[in-house]
MDAnalysis code that builds the backbone (N, CA, C; Angstrom):
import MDAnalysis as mda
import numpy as np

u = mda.Universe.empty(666, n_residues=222, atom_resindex=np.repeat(np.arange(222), 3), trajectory=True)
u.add_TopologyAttr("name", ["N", "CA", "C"] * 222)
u.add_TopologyAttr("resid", np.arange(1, 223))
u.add_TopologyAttr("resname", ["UNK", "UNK", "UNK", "UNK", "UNK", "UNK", "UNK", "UNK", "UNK", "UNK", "UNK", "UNK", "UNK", "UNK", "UNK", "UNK", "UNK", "UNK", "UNK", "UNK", "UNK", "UNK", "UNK", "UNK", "UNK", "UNK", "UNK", "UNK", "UNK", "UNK", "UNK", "UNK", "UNK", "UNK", "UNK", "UNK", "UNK", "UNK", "UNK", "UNK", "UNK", "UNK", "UNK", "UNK", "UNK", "UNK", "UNK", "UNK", "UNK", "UNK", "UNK", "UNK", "UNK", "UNK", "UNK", "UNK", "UNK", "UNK", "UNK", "UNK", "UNK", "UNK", "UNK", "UNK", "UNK", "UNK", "UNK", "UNK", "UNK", "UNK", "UNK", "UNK", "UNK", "UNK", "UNK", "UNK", "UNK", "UNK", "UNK", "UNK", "UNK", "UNK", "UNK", "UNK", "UNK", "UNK", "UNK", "UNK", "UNK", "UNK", "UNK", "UNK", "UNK", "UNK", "UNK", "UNK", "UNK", "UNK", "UNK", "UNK", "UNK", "UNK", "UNK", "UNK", "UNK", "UNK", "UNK", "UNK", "UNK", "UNK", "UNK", "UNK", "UNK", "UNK", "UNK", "UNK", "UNK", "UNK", "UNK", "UNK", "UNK", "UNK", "UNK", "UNK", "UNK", "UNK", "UNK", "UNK", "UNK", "UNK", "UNK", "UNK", "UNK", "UNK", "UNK", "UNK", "UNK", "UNK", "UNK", "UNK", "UNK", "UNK", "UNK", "UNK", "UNK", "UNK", "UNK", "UNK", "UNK", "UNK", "UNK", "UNK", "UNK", "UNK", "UNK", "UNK", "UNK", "UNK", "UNK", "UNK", "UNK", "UNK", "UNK", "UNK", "UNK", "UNK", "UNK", "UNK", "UNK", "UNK", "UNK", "UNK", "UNK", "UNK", "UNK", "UNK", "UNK", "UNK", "UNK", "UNK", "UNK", "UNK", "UNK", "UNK", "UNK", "UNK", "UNK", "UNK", "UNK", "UNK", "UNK", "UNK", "UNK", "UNK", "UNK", "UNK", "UNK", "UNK", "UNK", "UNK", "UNK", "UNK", "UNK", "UNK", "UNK", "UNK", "UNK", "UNK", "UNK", "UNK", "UNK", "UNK", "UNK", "UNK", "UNK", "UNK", "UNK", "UNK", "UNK", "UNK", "UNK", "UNK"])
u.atoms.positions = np.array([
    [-2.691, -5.149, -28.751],
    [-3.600, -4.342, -29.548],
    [-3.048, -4.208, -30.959],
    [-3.752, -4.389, -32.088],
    [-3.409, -4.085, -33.287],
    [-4.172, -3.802, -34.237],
    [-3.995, -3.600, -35.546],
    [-5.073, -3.185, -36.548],
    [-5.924, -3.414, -37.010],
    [-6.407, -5.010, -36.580],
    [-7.316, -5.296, -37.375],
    [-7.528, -6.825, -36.406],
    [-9.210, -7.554, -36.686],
    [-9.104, -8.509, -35.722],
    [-8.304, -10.216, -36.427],
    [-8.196, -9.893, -37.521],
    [-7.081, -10.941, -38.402],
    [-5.837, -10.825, -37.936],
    [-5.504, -9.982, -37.451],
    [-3.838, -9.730, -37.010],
    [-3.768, -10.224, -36.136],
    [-5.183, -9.732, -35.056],
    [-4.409, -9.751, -33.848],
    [-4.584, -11.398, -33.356],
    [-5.735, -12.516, -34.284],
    [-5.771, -13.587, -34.219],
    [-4.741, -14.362, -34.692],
    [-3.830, -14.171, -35.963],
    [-3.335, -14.392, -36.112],
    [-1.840, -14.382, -35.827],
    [-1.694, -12.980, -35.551],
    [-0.296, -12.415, -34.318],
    [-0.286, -13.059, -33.039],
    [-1.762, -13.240, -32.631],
    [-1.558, -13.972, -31.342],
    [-1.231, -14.851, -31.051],
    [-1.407, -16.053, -32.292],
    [-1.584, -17.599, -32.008],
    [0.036, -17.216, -32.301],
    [0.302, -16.798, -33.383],
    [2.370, -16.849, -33.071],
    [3.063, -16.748, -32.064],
    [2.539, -15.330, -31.506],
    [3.443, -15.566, -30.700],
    [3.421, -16.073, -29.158],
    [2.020, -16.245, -29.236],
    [1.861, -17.992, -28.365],
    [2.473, -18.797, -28.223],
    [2.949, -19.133, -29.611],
    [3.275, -20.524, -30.069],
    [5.279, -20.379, -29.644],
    [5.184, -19.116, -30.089],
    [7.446, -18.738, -29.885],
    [6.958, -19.207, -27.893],
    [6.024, -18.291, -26.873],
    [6.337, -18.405, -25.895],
    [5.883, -19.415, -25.217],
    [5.103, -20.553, -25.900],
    [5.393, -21.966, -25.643],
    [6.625, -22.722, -25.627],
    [7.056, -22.578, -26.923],
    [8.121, -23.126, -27.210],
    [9.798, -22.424, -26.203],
    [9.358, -21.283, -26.103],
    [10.559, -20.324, -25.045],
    [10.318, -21.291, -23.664],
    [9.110, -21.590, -23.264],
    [8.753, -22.142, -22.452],
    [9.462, -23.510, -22.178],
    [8.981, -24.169, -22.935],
    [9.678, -25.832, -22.891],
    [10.952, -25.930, -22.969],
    [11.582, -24.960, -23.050],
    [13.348, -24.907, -23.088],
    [14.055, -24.290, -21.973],
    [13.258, -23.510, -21.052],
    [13.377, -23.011, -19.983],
    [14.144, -23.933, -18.878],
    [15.525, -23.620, -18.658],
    [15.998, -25.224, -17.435],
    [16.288, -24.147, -15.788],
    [15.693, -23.219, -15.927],
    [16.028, -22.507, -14.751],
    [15.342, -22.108, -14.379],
    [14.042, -21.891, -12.542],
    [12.943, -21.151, -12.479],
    [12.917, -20.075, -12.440],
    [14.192, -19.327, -12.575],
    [13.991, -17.818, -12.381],
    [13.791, -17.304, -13.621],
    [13.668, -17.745, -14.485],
    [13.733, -17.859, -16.275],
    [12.151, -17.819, -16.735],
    [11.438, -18.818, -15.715],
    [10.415, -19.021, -16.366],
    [8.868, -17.624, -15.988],
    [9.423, -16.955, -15.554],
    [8.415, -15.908, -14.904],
    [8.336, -14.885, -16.734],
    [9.588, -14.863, -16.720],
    [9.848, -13.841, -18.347],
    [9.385, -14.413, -19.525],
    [9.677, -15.730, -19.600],
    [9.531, -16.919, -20.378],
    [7.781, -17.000, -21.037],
    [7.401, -17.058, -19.850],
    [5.735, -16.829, -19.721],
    [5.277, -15.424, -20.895],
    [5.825, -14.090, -20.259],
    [4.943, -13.415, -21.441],
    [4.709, -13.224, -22.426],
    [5.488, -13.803, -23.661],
    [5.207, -14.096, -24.896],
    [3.628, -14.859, -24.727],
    [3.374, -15.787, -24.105],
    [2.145, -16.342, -23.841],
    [1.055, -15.530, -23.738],
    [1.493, -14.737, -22.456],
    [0.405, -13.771, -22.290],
    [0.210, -12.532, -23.237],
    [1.527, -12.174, -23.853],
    [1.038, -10.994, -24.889],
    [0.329, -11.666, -25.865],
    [0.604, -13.159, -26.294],
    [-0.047, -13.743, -27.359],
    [-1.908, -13.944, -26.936],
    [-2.137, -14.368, -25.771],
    [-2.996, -14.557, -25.486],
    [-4.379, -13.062, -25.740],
    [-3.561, -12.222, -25.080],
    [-3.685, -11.274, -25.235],
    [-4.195, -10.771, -26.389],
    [-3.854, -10.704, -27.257],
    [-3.909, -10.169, -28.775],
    [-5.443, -11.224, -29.392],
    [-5.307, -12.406, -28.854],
    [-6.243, -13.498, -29.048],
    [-7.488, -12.760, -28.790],
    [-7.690, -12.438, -27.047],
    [-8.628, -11.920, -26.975],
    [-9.172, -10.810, -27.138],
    [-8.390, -10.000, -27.878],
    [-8.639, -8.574, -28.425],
    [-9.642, -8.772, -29.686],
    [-9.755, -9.930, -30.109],
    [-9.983, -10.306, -31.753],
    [-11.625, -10.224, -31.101],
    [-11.441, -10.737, -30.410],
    [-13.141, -10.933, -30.143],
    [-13.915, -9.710, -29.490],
    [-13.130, -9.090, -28.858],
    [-13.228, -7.585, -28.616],
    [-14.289, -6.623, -30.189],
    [-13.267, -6.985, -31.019],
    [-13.603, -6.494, -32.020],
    [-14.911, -7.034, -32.999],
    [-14.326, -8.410, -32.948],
    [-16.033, -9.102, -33.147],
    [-17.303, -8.719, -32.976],
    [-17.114, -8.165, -31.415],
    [-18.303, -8.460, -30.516],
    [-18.906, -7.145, -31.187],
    [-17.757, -5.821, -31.153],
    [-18.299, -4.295, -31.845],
    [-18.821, -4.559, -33.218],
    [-18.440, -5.397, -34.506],
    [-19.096, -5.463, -35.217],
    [-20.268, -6.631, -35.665],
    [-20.620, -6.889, -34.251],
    [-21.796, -7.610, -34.354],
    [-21.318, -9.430, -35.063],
    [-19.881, -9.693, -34.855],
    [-19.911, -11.334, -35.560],
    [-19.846, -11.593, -34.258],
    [-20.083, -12.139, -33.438],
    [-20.155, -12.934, -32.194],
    [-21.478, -11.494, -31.121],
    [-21.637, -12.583, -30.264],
    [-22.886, -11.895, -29.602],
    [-22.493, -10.900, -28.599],
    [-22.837, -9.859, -28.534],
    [-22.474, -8.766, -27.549],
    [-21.600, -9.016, -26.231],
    [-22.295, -9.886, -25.266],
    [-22.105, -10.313, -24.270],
    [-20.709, -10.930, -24.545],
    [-20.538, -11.617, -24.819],
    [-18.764, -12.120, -25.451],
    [-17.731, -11.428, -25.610],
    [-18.108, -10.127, -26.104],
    [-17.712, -8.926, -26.748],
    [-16.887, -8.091, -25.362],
    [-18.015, -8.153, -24.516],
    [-18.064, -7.424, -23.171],
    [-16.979, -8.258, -22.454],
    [-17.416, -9.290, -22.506],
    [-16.220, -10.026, -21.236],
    [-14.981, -10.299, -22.292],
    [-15.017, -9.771, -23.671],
    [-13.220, -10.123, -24.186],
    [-12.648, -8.901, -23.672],
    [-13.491, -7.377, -23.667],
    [-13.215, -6.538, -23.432],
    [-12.924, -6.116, -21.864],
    [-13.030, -7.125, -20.933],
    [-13.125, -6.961, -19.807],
    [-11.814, -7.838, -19.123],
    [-11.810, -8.929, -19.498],
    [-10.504, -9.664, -19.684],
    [-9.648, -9.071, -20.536],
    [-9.598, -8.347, -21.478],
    [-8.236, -7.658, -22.230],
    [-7.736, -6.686, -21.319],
    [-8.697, -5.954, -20.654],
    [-8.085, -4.926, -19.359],
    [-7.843, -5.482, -18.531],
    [-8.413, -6.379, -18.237],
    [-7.431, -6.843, -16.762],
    [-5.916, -7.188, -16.854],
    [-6.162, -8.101, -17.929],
    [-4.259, -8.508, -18.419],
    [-3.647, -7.104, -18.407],
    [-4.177, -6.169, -19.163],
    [-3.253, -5.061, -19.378],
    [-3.139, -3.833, -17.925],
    [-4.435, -3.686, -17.681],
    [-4.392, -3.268, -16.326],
    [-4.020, -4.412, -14.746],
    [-4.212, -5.353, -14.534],
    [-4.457, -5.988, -13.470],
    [-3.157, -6.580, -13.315],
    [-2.526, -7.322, -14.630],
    [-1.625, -7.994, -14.751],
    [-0.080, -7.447, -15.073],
    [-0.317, -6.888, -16.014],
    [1.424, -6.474, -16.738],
    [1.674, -5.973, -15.463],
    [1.216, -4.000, -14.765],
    [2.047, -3.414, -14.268],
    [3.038, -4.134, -12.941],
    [2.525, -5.014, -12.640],
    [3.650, -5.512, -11.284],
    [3.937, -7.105, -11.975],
    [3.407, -7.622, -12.554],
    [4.224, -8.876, -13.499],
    [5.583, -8.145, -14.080],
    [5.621, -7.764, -14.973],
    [6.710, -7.077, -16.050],
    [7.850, -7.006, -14.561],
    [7.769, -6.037, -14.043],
    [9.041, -5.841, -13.241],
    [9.679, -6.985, -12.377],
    [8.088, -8.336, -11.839],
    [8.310, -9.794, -11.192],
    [9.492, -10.451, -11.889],
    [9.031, -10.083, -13.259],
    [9.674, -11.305, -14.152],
    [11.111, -10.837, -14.274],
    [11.251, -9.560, -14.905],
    [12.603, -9.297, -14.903],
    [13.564, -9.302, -13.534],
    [12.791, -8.940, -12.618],
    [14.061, -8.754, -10.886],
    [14.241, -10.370, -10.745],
    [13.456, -11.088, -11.579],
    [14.134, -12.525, -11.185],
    [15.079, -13.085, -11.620],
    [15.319, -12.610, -12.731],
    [16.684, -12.700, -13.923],
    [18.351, -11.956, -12.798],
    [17.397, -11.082, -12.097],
    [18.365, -10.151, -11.994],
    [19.283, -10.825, -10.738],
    [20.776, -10.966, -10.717],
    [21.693, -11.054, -9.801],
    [22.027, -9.842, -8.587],
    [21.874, -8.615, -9.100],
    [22.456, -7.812, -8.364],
    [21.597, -7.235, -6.925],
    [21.886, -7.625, -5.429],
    [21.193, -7.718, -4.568],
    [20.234, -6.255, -4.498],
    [20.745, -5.131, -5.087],
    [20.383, -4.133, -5.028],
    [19.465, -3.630, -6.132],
    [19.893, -3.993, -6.963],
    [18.752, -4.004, -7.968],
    [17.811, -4.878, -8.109],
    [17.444, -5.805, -7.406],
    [16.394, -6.749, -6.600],
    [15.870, -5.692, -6.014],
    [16.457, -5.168, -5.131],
    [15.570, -4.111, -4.081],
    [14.585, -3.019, -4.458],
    [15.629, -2.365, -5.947],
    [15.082, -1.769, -6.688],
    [13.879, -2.642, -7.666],
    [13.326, -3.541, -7.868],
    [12.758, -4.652, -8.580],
    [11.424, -4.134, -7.550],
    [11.999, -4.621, -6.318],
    [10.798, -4.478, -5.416],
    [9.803, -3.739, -5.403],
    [10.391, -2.491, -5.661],
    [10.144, -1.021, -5.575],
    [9.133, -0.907, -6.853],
    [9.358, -1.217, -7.666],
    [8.693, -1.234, -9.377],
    [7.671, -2.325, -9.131],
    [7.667, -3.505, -8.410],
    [6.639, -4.265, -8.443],
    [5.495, -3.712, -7.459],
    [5.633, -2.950, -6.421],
    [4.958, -2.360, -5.533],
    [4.207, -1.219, -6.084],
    [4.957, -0.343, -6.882],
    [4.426, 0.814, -7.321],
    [3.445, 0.049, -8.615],
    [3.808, -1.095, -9.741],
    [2.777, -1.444, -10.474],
    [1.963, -2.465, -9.929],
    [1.549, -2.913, -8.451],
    [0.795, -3.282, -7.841],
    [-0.012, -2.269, -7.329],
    [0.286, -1.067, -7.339],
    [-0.413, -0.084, -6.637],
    [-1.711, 0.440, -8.458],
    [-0.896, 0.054, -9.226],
    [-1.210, 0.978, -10.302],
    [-2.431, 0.116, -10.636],
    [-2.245, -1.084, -10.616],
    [-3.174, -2.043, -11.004],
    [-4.227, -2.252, -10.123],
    [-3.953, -2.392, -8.897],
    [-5.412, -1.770, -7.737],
    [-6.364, -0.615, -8.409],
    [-5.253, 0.419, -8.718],
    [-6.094, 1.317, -8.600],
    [-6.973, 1.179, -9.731],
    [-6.266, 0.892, -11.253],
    [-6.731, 1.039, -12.979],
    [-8.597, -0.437, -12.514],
    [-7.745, -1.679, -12.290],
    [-8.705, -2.192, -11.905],
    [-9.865, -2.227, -11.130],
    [-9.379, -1.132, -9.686],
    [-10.729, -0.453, -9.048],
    [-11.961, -0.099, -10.261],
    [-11.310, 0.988, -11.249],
    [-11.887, 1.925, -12.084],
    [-12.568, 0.522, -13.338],
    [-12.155, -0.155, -13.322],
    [-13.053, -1.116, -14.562],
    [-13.825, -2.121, -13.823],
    [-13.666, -2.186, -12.552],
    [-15.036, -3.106, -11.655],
    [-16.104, -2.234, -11.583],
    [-15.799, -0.795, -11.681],
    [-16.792, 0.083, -11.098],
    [-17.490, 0.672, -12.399],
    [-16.302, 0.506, -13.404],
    [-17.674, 0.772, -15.108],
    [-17.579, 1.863, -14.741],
    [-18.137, 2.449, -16.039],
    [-18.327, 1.083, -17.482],
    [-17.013, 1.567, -18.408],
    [-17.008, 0.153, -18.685],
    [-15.852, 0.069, -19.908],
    [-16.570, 0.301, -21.131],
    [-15.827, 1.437, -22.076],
    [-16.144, 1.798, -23.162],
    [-14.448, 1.618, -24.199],
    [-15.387, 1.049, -25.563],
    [-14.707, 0.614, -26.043],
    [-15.042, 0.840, -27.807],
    [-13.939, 1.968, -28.383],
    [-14.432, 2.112, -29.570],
    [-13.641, 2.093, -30.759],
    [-14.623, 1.851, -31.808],
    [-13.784, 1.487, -33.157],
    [-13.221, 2.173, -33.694],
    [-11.587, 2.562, -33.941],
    [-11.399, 3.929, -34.440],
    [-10.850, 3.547, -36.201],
    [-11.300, 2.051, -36.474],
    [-10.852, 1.795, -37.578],
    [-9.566, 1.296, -37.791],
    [-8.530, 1.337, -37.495],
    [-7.006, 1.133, -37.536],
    [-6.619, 0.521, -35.794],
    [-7.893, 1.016, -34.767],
    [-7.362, 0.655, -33.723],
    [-8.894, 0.514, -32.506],
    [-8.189, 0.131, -31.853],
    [-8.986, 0.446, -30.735],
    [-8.982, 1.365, -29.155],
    [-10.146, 1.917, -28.927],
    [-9.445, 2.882, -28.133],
    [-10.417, 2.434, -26.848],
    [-9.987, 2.031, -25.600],
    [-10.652, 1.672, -24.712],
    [-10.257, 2.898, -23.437],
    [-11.674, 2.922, -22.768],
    [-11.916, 4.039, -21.628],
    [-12.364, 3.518, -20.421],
    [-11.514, 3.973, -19.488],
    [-12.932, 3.740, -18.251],
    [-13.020, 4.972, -17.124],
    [-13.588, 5.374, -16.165],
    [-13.312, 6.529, -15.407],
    [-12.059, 7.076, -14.559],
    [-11.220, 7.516, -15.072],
    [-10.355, 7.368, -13.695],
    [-9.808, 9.342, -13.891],
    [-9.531, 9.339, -12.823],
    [-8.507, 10.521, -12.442],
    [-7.380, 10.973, -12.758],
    [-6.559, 11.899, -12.731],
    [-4.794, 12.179, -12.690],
    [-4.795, 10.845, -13.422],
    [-5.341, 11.005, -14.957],
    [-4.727, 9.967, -15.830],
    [-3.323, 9.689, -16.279],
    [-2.971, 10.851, -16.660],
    [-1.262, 11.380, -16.710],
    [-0.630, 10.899, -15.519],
    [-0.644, 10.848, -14.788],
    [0.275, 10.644, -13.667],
    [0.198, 8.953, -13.473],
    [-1.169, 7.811, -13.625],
    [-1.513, 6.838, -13.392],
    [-0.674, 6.601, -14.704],
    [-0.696, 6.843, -15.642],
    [0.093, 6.573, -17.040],
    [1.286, 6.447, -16.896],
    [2.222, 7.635, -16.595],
    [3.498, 7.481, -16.242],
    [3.892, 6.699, -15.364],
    [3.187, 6.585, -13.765],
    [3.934, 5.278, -12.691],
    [3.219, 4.208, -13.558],
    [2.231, 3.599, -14.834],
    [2.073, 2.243, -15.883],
    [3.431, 2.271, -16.603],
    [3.972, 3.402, -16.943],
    [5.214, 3.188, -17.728],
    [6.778, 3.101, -16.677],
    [6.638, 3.373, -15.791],
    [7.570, 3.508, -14.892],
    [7.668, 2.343, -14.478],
    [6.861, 1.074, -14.010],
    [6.773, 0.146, -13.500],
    [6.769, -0.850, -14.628],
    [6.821, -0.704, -15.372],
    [6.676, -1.784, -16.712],
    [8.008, -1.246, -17.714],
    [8.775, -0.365, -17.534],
    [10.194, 0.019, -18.648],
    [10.752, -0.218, -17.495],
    [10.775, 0.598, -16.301],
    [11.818, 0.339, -15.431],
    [12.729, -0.683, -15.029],
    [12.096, -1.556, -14.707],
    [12.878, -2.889, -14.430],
    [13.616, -3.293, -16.104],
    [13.721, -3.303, -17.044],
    [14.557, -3.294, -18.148],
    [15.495, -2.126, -18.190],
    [15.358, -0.933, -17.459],
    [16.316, -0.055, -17.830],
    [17.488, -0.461, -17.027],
    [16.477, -0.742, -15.174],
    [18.066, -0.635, -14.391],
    [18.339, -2.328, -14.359],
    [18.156, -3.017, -15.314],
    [18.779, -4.259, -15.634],
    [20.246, -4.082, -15.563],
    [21.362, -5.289, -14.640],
    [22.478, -5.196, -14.571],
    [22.686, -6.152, -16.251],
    [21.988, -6.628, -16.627],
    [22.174, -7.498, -17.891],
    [22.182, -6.317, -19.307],
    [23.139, -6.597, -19.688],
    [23.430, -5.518, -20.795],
    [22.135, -5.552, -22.099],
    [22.464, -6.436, -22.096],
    [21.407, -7.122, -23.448],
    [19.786, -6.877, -22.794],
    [19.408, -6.795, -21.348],
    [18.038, -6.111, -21.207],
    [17.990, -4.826, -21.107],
    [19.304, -4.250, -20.663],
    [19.478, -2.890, -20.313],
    [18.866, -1.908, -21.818],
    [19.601, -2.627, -22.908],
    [19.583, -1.515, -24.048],
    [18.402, -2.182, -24.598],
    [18.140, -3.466, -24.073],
    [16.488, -3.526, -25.480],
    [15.342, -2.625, -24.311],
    [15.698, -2.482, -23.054],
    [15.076, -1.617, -21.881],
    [14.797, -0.060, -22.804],
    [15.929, 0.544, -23.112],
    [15.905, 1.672, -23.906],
    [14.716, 1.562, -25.229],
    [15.193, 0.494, -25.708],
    [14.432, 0.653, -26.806],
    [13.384, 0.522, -27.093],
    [12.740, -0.034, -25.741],
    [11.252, -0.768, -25.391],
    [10.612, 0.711, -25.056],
    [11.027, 1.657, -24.168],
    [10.603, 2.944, -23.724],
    [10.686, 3.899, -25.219],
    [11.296, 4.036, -26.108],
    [11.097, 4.256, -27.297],
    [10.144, 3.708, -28.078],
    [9.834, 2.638, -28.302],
    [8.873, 2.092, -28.831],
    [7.925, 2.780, -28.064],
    [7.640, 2.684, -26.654],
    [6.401, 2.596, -26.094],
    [6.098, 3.980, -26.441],
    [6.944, 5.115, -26.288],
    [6.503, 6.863, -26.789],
    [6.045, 6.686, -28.002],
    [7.067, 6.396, -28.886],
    [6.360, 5.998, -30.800],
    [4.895, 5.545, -30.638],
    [4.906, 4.344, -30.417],
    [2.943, 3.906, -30.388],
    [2.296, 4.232, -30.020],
    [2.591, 4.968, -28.682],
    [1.748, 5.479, -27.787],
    [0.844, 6.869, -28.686],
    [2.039, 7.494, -29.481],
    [1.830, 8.913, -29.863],
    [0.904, 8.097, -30.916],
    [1.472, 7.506, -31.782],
    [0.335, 6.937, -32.616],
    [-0.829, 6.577, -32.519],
    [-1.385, 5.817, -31.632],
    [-2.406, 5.474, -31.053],
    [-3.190, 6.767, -30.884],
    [-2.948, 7.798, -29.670],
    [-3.559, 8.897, -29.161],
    [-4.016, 9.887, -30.536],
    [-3.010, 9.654, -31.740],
    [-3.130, 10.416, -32.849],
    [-4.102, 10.021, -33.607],
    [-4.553, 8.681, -32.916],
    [-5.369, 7.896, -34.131],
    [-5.277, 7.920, -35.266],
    [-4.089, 7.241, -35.818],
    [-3.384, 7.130, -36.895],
    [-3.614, 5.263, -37.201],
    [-2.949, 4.163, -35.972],
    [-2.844, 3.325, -36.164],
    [-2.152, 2.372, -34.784],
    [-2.527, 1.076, -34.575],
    [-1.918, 0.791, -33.518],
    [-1.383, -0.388, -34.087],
    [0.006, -0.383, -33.717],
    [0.864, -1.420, -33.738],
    [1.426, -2.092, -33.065],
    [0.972, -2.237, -31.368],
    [1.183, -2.686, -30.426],
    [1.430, -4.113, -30.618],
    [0.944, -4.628, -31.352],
    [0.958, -6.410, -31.769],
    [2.147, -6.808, -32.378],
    [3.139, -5.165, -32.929],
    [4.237, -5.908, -33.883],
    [5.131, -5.666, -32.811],
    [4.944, -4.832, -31.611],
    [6.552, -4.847, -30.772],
    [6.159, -5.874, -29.916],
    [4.869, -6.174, -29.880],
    [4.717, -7.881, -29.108],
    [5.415, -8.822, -28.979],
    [5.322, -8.918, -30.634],
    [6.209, -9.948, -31.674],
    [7.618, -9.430, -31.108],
    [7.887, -8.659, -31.666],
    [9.615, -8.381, -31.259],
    [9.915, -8.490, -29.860],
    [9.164, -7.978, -29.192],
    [9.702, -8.337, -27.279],
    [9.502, -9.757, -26.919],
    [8.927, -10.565, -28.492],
    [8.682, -12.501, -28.091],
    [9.807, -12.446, -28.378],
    [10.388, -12.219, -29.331],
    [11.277, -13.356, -29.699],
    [12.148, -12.409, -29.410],
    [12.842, -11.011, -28.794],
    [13.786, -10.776, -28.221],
    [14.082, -11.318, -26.699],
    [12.957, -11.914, -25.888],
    [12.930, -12.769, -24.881],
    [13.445, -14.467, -25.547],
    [12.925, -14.538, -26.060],
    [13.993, -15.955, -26.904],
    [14.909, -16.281, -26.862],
    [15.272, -15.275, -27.827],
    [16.735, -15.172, -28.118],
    [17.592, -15.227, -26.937],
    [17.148, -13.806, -26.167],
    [17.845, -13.653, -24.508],
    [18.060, -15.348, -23.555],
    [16.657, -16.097, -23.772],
    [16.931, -16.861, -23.173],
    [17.826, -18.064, -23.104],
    [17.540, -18.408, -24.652],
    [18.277, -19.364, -25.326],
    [19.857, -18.732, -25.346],
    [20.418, -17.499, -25.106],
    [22.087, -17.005, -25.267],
    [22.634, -17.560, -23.767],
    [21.392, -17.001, -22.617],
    [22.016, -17.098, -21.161],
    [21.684, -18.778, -20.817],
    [20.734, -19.552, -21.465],
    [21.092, -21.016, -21.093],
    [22.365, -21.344, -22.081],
    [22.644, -21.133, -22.747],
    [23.996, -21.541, -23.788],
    [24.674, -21.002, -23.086],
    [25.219, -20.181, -22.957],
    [26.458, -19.581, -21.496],
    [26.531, -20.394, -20.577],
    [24.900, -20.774, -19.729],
    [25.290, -21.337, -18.803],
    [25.725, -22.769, -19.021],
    [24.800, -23.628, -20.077],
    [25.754, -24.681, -20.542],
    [27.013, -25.053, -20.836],
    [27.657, -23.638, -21.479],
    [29.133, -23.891, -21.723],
    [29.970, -23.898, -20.821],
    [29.318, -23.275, -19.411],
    [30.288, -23.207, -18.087],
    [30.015, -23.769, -17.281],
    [28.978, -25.192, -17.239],
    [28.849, -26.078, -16.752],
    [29.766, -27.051, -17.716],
    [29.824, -27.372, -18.559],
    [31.184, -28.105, -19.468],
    [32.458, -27.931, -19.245],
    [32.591, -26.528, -19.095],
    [34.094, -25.872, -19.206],
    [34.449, -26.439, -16.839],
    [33.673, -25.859, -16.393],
    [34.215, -26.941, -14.849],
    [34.057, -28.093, -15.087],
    [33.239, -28.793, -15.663],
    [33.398, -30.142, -15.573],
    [34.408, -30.832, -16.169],
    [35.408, -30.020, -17.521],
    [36.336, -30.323, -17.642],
    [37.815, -30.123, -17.539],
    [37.581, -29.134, -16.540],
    [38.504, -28.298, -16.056],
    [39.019, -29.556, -14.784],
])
């Protein structure tokens, strides 16, 4: 989600393009589950553009409806039990796998439920100028909110990997900052920590295949 439908077309195709490229460098399958969401946040942002289109009448309503219908599903259907998939696969520690489990179950539960509520309509979806603010019916929103954030920070916090552990922290910071922004209707900048959680997945990936390269060298010449 971001400010404007130029951004988010243009934010998107980037960072598409980083989690393509994160992609094709990927030499390990447990790598490639994380690897992937730069794609999907990029994708993501893609179809938000038309979201916005559709509200100001440049593309035809109906278009409008199903960008807006596909943007919730990714965000409802998809992230809450993806996000925690991808990271418990990185993860070594048998127990914090277990704990992985636990976070993918609870944002499988979350996504049943958010997605029940947008099959059953109607999705409303409005221009607040700086952002967009999308609705659909649901209950104990607060509580469905927190197990969305619990299941999607979690698995980065209890990361045994140091380097996910603390961008884990900082991701749950971000997410309070925007969040408050957004609700304040001030401005949404969801598209720029996109960007930064692409290419801080990058980076991550490209450090732990270089490690592992160097200690496939270092036995082989040992």
């Amino acid at each position: 989600m971001c400010f404007s439908p130029e951004v988010d077309l243009i934010g998107g195709a980037a960072i598409a393009a980083i989690g393509i490229d994160t992609l094709r460098n990927v030499d390990h399958e447990n790598e490639r589950a994380v690897a992937s969401l730069p794609v999907i946040f990029g994708l993501h942002q893609v179809v938000e553009a038309f979201v916005w289109w559709g509200l100001d009448g440049r593309v035809a309503e109906p278009f409008g409806d199903v960008a807006a219908w596909l943007y919730l599903a990714v965000a409802f259907g998809l992230l809450p039990w993806f996000v925690p998939l991808a990271v418990r696969r990185l993860e070594p520690d048998p127990k914090k796998r277990k704990y992985g489990l636990v976070l993918m179950a609870l944002g499988g539960g979350v996504s049943i439920y958010l997605m029940g509520a947008v099959l059953a309509g109607p999705i409303e979806v409005v221009d607040g100028g700086y952002y967009l603010s999308y609705s659909v019916s649901i209950t104990y929103g607060g509580t469905v909110t927190a197990l969305y954030v619990a299941s999607t920070c979690g698995s980065l916090l209890l990361s045994s990997d140091r380097y996910l552990a603390r961008y884990g922290v900082a991701n749950l910071a971000a997410v309070i900052t925007l969040s408050v922004l957004l609700v304040s209707g001030v401005i949404s900048l969801w598209c720029v920590w996109a960007a930064v959680t692409s290419i801080a997945i990058a980076v991550h990936l490209r450090r732990t295949d270089m490690h592992r390269h160097r200690f496939r060298t270092l036995v082989g010449t040992g």
